[in-house]
N, C-alpha and C positions, 0 to 999 in steps of 0.2 A: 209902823212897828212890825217887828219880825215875831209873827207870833208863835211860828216854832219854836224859836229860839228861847221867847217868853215861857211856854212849855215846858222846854229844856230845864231852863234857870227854875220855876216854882217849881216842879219836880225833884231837884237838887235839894229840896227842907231845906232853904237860905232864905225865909222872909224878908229882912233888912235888904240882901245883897238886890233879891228880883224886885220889890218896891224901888229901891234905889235906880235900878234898871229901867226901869219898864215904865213908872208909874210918876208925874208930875208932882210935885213937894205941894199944890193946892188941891188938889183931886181930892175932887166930891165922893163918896160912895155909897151909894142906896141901895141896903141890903134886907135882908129877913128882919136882921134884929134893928134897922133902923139908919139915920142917916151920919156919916161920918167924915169929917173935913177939915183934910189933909193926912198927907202920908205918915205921917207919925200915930194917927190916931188907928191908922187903918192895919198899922202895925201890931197895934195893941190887941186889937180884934183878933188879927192870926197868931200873934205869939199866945192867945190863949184859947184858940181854937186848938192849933198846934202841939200843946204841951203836952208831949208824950203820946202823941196820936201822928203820924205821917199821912200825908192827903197827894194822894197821885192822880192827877187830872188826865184822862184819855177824851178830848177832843173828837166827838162825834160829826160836828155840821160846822163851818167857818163859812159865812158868809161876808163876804169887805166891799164895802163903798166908800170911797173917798176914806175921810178922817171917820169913816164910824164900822164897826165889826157888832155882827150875831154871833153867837156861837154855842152851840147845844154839846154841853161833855156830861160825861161819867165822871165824877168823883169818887175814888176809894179810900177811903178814912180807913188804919191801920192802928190799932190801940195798943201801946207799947205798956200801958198799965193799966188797973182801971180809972175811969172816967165817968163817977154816975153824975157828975156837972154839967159832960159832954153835951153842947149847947142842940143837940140835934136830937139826940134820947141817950140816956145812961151805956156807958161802954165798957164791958172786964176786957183785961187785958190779951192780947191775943184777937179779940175780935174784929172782923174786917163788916164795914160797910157801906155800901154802896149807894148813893144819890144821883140823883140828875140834877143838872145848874144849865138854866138861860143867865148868857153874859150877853149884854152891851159898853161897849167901849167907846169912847167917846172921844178922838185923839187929838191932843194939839201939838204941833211940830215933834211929832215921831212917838209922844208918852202919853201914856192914859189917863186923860181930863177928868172925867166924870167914867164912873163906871156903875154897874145899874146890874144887876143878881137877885137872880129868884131861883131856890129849888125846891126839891119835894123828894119823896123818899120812893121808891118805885114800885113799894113790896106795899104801900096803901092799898087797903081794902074796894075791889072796884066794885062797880054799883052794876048791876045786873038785870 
């Protein structure tokens, strides 16, 4: 997988077009809110993460072995309305937020098989 390219494409706000792309029609994926399987389901999940929120992933760490990828980015959620649903904390419009995400990628013959997400918000209270 080209994972720039993959960047490219979900940074584009074209859910449907970069799953189609990128991502196998059986792909597993085990997230924050739970496990989901196949692309269609995972679509579901973004198209209402997504709605009315723009999410631009900057790629901090890309590590690649074989068929499997680490990858540590910055997510920036962009709230085009408000969002107090907004699956991470309540969001008014205008507001921009910023998370970390661990991805694993899982790949079989070039698309992503199983993919596996965990993040956190960075602005958590640290322990002292």
């Amino acid at each position: 997988m080209d994972y720039e390219a993959y960047i490219a494409s979900y940074n584009d706000h074209d859910d449907a077009a970069t799953l189609n792309r990128f991502f196998a029609e059986d792909v597993i994926v085990d997230g924050p809110d739970g496990r989901h399987l196949g692309r269609d389901a995972f679509l579901r999940v973004l198209s209402f993460i997504h709605d009315d929120v723009d999410e631009d992933l900057l790629p901090q760490l890309i590590l690649r072995d074989g068929n499997h990828m680490m990858v540590e980015t910055d997510a920036v959620f962009t709230a085009k309305r408000d969002r107090p649903e907004f699956p991470f904390k309540p969001l008014v419009a205008g507001e921009v937020l910023k998370m970390k995400f661990f991805a694993v990628y899982h790949l079989r013959d070039g698309k992503v098989a199983h993919f596996k997400l965990s993040c956190w918000l960075p602005a958590m209270r640290s322990v002292d």
